[in-house]
SEDOKOL-832429 format. One record per residue (C-alpha): y, x, z. Coordinates in nm, 4 decimals, always signed. Layout:
<r py="Y" px="X" pz="Z"/>
...
% end
This chain:
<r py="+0.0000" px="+0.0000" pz="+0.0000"/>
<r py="+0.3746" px="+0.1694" pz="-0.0860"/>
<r py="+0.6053" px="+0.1889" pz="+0.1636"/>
<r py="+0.8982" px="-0.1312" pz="+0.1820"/>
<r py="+1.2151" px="-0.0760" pz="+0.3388"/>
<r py="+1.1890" px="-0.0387" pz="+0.6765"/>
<r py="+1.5337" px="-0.0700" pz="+0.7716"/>
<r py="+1.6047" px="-0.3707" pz="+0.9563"/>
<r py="+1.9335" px="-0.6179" pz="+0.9624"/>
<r py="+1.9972" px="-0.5320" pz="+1.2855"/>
<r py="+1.9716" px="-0.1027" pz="+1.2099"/>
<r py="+2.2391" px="-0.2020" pz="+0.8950"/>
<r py="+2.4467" px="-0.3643" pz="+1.1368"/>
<r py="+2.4481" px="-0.0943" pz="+1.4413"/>
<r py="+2.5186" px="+0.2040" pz="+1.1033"/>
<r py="+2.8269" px="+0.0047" pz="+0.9642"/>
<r py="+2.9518" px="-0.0378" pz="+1.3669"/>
<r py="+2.8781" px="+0.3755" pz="+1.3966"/>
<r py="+3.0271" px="+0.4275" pz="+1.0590"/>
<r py="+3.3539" px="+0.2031" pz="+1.2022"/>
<r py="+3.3922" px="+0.3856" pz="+1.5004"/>
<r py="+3.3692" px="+0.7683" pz="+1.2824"/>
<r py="+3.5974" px="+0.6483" pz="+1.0378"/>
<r py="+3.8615" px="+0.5094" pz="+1.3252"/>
<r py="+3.7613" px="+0.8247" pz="+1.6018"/>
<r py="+4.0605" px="+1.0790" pz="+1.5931"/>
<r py="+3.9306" px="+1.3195" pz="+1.8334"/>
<r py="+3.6707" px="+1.4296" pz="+1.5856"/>
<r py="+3.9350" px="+1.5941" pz="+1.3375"/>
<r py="+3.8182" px="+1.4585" pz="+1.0807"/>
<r py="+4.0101" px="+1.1409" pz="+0.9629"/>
<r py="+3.7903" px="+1.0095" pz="+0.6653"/>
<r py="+3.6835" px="+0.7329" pz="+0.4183"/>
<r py="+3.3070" px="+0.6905" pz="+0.4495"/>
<r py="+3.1567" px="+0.4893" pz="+0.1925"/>
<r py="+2.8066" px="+0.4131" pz="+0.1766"/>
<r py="+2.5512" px="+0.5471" pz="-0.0744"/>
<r py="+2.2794" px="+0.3764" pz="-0.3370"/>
<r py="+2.0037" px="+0.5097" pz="-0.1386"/>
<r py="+1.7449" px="+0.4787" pz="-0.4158"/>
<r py="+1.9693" px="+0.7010" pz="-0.6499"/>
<r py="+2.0945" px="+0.9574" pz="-0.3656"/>
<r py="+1.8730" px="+0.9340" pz="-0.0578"/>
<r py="+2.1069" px="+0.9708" pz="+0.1989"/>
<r py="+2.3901" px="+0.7168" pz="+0.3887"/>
<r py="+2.7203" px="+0.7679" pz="+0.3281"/>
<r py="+2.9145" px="+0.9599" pz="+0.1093"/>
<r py="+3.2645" px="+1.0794" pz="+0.2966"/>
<r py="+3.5884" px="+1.1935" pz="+0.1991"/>
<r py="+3.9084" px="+1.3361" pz="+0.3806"/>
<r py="+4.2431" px="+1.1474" pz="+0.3911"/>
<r py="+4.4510" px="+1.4729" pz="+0.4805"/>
<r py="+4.2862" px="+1.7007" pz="+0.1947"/>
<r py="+4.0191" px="+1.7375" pz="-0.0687"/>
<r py="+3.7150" px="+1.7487" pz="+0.1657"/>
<r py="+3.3935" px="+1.5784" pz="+0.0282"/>
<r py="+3.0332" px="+1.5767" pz="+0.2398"/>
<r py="+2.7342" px="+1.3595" pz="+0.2770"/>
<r py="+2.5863" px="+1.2147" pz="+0.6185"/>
<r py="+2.2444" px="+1.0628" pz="+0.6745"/>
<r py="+2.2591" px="+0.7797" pz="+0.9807"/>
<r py="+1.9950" px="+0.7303" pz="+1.2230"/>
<r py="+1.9789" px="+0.5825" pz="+1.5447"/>
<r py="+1.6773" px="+0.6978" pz="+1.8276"/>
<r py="+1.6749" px="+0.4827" pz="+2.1551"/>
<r py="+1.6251" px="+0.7552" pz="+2.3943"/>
<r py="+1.8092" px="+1.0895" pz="+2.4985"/>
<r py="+1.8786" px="+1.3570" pz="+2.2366"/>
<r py="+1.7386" px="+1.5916" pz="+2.4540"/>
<r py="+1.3801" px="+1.4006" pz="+2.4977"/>
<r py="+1.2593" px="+1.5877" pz="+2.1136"/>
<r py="+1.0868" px="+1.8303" pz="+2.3006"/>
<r py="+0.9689" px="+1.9627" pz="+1.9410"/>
<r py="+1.2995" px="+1.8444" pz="+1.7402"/>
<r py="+1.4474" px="+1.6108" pz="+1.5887"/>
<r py="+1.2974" px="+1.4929" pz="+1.2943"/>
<r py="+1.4644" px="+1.4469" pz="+0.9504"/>
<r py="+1.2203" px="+1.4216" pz="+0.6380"/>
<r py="+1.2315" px="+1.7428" pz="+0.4377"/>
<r py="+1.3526" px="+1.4955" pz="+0.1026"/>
<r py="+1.6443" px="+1.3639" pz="+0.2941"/>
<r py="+1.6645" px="+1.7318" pz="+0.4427"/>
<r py="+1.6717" px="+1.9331" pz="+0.1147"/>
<r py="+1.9299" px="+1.6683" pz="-0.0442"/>
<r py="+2.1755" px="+1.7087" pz="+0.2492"/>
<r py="+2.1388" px="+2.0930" pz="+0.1542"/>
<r py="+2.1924" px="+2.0504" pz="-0.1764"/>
<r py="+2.5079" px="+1.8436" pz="-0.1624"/>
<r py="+2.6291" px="+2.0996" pz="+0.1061"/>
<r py="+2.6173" px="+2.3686" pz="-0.1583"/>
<r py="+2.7840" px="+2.1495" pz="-0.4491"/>
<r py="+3.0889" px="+2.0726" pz="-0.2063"/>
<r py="+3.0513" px="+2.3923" pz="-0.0435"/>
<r py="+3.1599" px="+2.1839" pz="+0.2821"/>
<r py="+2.8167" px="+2.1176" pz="+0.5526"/>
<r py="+2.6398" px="+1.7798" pz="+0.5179"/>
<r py="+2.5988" px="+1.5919" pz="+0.8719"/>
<r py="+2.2991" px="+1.4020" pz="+1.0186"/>
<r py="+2.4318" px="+1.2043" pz="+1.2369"/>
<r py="+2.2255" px="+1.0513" pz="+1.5233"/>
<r py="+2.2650" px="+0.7696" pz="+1.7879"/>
<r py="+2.1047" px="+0.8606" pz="+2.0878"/>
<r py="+2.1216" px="+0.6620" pz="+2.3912"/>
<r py="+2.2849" px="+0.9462" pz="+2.5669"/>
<r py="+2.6058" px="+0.9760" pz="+2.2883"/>
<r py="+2.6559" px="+1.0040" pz="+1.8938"/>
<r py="+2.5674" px="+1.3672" pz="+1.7501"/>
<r py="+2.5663" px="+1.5373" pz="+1.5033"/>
<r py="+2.3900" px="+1.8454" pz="+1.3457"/>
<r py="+2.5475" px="+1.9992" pz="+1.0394"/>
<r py="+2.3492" px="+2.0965" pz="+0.7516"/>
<r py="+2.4076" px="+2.3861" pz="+0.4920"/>
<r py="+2.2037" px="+2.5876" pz="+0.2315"/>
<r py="+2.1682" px="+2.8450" pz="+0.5288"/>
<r py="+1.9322" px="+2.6864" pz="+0.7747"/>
<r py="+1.5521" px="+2.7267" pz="+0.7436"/>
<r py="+1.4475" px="+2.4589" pz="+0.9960"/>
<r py="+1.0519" px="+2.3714" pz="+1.1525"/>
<r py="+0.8913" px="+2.1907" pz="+0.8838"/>
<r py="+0.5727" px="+2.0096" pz="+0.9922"/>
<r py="+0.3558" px="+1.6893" pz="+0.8103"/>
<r py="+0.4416" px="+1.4245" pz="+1.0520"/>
<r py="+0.5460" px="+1.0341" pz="+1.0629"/>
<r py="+0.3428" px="+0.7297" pz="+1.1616"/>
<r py="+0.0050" px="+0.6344" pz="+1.0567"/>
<r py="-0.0321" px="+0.3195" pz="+1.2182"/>
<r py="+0.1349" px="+0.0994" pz="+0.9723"/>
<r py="-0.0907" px="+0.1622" pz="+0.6486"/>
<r py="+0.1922" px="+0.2318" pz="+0.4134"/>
<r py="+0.1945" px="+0.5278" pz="+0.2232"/>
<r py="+0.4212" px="+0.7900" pz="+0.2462"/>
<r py="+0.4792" px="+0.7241" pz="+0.6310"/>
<r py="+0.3137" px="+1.0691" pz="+0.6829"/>
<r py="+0.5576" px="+1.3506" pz="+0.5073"/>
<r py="+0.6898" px="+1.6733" pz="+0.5324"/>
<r py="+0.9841" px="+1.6813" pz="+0.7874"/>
<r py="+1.2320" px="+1.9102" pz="+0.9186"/>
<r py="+1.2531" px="+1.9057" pz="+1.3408"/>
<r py="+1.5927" px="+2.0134" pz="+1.4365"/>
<r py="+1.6469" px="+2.1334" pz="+1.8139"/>
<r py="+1.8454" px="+1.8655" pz="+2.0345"/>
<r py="+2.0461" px="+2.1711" pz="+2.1432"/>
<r py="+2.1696" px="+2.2541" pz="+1.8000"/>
<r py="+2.3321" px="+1.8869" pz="+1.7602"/>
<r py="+2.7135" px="+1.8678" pz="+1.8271"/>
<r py="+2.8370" px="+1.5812" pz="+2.0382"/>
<r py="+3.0669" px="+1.4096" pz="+1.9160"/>
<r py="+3.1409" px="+1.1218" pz="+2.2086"/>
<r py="+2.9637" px="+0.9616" pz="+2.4836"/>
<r py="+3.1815" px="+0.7130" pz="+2.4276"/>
<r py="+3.0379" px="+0.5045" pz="+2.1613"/>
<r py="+2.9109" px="+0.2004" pz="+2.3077"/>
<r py="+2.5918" px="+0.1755" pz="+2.4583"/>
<r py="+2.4477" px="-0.1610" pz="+2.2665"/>
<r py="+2.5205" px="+0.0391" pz="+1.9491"/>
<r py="+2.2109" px="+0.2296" pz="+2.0551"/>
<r py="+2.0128" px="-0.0309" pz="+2.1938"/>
<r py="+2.1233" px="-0.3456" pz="+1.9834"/>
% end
């Protein structure tokens, strides 16, 4: 069996509320336009641009209801979405972001052609779909940035 779309109403909802809050949030420096991608055609969330300069970089979105720091091993990213946020770091020459929502804040870990990350076969197997189990990147909790504890908590947990 291939593997549907697995993102629910509710995950859409909580990623345009994140994607609110970056796009509003002055104390990150970065005041941008974030616009969201085809995922079929790029494979990753949001395409953003600066207001105050030229500045172009991709994000991928994903939100984990526990701690950052509970990823013993990493957090995971799949290599595809991985290597394409590496890719579009090099073509803007400007680092790509994952951006996670943890219960404990909203991080993010940067991403450029010069990191050579875990990669492991991992995902779930308990759902029958194909594809669940891929190669994936872990990235250390401790190299994510936070960028507020502020963000609501029922952004995390809604």
């Amino acid at each position: 069996m291939s593997k549907p779309r697995l993102e629910t109403q509710d995950d859409i909802n909580v990623k345009n509320r994140v994607k609110e809050f970056l796009q509003e949030d002055q104390r990150r420096g970065q005041d941008c336009n974030i616009h969201d991608l085809y995922e079929k055609m790029y494979y990753v969330d949001w395409y953003c641009e600066g207001k105050s300069d030229d500045s172009v970089w991709f994000s991928e979105f994903k939100r984990r209801t526990i701690n950052h720091d509970q990823f013993k091993e990493g957090v995971l990213l799949s290599l595809h979405k991985y290597l394409r946020l590496q890719e579009y770091s090099r073509i803007t020459i400007t680092p790509s972001e994952f951006i996670v929502l943890f219960n404990d804040g909203l991080f993010c870990h940067p991403i450029t052609v010069h990191h050579s990350p875990k990669i492991q076969l991992m995902g779930r197997n308990d759902r029958g779909y194909e594809g669940d189990v891929e190669p994936c990147v872990l990235l250390p909790p401790e190299t994510f940035n936070l960028l507020t504890k502020e963000v609501p908590i029922e952004y995390a947990k809604s």
